[in-house]
Kinemage of the C-alpha trace (Angstrom):
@kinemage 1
@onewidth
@group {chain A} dominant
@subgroup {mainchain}
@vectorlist {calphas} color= white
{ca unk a 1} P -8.092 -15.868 -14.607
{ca unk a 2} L -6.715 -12.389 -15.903
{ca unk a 3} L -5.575 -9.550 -14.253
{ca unk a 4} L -7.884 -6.390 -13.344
{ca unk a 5} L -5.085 -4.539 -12.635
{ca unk a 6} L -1.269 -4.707 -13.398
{ca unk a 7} L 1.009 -3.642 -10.714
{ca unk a 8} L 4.626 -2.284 -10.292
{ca unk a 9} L 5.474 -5.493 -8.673
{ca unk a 10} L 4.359 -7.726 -11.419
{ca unk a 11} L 5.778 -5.477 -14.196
{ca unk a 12} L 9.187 -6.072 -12.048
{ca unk a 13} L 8.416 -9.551 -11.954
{ca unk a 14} L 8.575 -10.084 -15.569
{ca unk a 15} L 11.749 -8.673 -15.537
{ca unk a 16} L 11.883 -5.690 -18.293
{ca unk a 17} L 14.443 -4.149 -20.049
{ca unk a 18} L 16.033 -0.921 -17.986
{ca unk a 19} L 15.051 -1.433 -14.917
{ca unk a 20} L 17.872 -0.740 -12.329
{ca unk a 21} L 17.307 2.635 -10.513
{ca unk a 22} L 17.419 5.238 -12.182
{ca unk a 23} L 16.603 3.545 -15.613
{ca unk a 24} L 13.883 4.694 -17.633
{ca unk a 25} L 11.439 1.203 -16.179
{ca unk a 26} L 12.414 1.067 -12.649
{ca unk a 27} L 9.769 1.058 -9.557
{ca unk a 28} L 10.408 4.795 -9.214
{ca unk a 29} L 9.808 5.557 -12.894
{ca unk a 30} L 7.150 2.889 -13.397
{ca unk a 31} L 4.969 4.341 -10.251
{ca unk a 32} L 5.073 7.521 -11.509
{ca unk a 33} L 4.143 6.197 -14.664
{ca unk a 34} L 1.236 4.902 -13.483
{ca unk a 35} L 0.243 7.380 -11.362
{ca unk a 36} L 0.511 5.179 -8.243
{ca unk a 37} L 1.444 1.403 -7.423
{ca unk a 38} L -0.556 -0.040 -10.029
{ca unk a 39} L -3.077 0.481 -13.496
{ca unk a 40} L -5.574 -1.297 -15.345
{ca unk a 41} L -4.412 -2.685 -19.169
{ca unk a 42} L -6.754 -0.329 -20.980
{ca unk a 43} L -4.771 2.387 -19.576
{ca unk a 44} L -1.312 0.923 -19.927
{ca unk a 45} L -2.222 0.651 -23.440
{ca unk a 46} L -2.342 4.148 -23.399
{ca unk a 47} L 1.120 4.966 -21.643
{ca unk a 48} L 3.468 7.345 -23.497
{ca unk a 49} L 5.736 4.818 -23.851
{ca unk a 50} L 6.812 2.303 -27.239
{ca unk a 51} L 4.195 0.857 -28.626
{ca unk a 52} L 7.093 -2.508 -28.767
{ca unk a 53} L 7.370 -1.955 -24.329
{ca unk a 54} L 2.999 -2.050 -24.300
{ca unk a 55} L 2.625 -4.879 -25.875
{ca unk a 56} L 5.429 -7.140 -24.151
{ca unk a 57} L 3.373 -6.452 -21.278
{ca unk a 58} L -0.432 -6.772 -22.672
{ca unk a 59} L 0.629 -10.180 -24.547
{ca unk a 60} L 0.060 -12.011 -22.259
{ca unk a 61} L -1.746 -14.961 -20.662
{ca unk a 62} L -2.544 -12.657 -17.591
{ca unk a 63} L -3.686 -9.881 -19.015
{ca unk a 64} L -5.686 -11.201 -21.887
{ca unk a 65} L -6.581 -14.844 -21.045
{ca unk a 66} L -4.463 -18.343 -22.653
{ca unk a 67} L -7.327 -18.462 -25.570
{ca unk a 68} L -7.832 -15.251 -26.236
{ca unk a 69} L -4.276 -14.411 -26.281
{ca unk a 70} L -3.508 -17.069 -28.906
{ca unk a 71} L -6.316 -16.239 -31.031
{ca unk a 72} L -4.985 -12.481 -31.147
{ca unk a 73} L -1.673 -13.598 -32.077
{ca unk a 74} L -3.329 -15.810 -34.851
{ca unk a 75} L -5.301 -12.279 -36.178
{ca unk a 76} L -1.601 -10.842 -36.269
{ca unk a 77} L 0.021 -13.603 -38.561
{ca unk a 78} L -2.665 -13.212 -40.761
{ca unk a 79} L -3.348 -9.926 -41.095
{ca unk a 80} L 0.605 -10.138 -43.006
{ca unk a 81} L -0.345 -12.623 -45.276
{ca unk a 82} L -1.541 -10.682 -48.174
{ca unk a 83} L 1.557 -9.482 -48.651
{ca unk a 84} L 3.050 -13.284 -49.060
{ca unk a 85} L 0.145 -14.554 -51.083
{ca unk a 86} L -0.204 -11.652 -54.077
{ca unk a 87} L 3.118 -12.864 -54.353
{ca unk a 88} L 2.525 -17.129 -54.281
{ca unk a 89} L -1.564 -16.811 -54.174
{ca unk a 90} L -1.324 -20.854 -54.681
{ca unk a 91} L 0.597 -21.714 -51.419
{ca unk a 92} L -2.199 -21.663 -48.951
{ca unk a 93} L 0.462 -23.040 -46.361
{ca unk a 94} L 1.097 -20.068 -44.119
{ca unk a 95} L -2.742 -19.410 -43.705
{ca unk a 96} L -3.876 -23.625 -43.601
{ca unk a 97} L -1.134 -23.561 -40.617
{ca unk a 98} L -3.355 -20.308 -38.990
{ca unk a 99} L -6.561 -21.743 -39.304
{ca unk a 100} L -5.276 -24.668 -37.510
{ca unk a 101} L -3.737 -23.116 -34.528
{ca unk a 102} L -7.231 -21.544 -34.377
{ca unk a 103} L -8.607 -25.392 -34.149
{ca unk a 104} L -6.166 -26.042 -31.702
{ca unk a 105} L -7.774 -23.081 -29.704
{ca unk a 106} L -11.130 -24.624 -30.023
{ca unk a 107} L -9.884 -28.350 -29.026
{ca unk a 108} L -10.580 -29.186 -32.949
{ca unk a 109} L -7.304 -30.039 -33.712
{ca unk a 110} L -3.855 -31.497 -31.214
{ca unk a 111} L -0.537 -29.354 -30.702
{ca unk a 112} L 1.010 -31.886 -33.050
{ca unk a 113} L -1.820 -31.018 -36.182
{ca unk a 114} L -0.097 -27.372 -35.398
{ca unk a 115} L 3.338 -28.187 -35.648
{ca unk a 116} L 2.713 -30.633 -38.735
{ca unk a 117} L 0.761 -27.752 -40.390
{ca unk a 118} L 3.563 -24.707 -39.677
{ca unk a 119} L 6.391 -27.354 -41.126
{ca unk a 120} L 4.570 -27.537 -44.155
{ca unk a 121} L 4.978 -23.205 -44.541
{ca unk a 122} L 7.141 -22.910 -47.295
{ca unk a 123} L 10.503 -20.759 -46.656
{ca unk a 124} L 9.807 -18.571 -49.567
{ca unk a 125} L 6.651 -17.592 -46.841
{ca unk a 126} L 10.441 -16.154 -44.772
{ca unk a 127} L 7.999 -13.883 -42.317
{ca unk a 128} L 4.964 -15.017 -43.043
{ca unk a 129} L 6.663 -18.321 -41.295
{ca unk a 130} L 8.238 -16.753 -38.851
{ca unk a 131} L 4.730 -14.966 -38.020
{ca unk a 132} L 2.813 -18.323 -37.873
{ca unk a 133} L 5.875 -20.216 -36.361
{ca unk a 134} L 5.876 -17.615 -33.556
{ca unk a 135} L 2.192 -18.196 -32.991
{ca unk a 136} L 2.422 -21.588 -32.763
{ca unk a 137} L 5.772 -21.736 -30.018
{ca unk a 138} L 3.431 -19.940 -28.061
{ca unk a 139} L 1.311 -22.462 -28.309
{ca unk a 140} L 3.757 -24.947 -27.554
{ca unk a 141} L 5.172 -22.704 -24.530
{ca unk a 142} L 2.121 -22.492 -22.752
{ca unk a 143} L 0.929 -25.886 -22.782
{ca unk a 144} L 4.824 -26.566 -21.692
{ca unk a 145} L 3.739 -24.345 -18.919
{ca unk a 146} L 0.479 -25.726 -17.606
{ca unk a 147} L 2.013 -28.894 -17.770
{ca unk a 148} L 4.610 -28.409 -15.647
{ca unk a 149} L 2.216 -26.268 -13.194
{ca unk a 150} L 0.303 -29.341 -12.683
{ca unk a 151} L 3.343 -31.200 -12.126
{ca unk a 152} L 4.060 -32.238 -8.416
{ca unk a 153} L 5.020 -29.098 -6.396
{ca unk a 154} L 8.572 -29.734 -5.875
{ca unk a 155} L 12.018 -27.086 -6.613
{ca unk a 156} L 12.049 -28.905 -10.240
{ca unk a 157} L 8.717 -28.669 -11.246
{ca unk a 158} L 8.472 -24.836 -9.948
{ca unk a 159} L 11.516 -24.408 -12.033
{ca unk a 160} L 10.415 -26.145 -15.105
{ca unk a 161} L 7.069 -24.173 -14.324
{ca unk a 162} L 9.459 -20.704 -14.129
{ca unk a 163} L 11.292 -21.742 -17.587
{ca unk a 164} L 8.709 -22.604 -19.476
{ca unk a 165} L 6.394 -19.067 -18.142
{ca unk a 166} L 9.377 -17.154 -19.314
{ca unk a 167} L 9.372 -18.835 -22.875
{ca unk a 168} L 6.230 -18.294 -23.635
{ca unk a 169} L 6.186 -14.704 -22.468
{ca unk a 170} L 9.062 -14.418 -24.993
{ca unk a 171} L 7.076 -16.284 -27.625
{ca unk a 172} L 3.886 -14.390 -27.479
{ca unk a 173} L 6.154 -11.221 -28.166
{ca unk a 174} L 8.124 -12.447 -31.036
{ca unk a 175} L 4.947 -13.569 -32.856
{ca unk a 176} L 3.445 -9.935 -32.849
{ca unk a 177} L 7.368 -8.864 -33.294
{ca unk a 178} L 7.119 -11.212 -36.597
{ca unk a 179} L 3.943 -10.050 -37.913
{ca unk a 180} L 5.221 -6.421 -37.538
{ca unk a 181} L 8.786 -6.940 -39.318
{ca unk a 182} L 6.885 -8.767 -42.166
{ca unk a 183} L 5.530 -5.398 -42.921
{ca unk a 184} L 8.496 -3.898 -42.763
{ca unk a 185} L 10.306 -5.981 -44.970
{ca unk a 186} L 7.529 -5.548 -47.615
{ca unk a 187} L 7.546 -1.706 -47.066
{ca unk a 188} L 9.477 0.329 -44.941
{ca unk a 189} L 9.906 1.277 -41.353
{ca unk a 190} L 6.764 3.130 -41.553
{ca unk a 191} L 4.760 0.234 -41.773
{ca unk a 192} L 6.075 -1.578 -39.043
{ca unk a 193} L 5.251 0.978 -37.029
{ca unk a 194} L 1.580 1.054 -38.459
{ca unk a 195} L 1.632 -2.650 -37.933
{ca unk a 196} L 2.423 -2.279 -34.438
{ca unk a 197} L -0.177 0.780 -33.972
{ca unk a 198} L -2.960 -1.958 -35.783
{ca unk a 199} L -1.418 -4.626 -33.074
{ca unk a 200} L -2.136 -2.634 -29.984
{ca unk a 201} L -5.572 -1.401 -31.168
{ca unk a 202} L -6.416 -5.285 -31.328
{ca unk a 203} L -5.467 -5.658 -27.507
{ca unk a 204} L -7.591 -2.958 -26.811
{ca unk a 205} L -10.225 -4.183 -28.651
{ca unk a 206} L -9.709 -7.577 -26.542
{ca unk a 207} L -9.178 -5.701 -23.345
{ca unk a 208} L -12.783 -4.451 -23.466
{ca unk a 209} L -14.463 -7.328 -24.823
{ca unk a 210} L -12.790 -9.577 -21.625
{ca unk a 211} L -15.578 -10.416 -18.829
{ca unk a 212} L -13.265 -8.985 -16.586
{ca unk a 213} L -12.616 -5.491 -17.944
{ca unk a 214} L -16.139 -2.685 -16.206
């Protein structure tokens, strides 16, 4: 189930960066941000804010649904890989290792298929690795997290369920962060920033494809 609307509450919840009163993403400064107590994504995408801050709150589960989400972050990995294979056009590693977190997605292929194909990425691939790797602890993190929310609903488990949430929440942002710094590496600051821009424009593009978006 995703969310129609994102409130101050649940932004808090996730626990941003500067959000103590008076900082620039507390519940004062996020309501008027918003306009009120809460927004939809499409519109949060369109906060005069980072492009970095929209995205660690639109990648996500919650926002975008588990498969979708995934499948997004698999678009970003790849849509770096040019830059790695005009270099090495024979090592098909980085993209094999996309294609089958995409199977994985589709319940064509296990967790373990992913991790088997992302260790065979050669480290020359430095970003392009990091991209995919990213994707794929995402992966990892969320079914970590389902796992432990069907666990029996005891302190532990709603801990384990709390540690692994968090590390996937920090996994879905460090593969788009990946995919975004392999541009940069190959170019310059600029393009990481275009990179990002692309990024966002891709949630967007989710946001209003999602059943649940009017």
């Amino acid at each position: 189930m995703t969310l129609h609307t994102l409130t101050v509450a649940q932004i808090l919840r996730w626990r941003p960066c500067d959000m103590q009163p008076g900082e620039k993403y507390s519940r004062a400064a996020l309501r008027a941000l918003f306009g009120g107590d809460e927004i939809t994504p499409l519109a949060l995408a369109d906060l005069p804010i980072p492009v970095e801050d929209r995205l660690w709150v639109l990648l996500r589960p919650e926002v975008l649904g588990r498969e979708r989400l995934l499948l997004l972050l698999a678009d970003y990995a790849e849509h770096v890989l040019p830059i790695f294979e005009q270099r090495d056009p024979d090592d098909r590693g980085p993209r094999q290792a996309i294609e089958t977190l995409r199977r994985y997605v589709a319940g064509e292929a296990s967790l373990a298929d992913v991790r088997k194909a992302v260790s065979a990425v050669s480290a020359a691939f430095a970003y392009a690795y990091a991209a995919v790797y990213a994707a794929f602890a995402a992966a990892a993190a969320a079914a970590a997290a389902d796992a432990a929310a069907s666990a029996d609903a005891d302190a532990a488990a709603a801990y384990a369920y709390a540690a692994a949430a968090y590390a996937a929440a920090a996994a879905y942002a460090a593969a788009a962060a990946y995919a975004a710094y392999a541009a940069y590496a190959y170019a310059a600051d600029a393009a990481r920033t275009e990179e990002r821009e692309w990024q966002l424009e891709r949630v967007r593009e989710a946001l209003r494809e999602s059943p649940s978006h009017d």
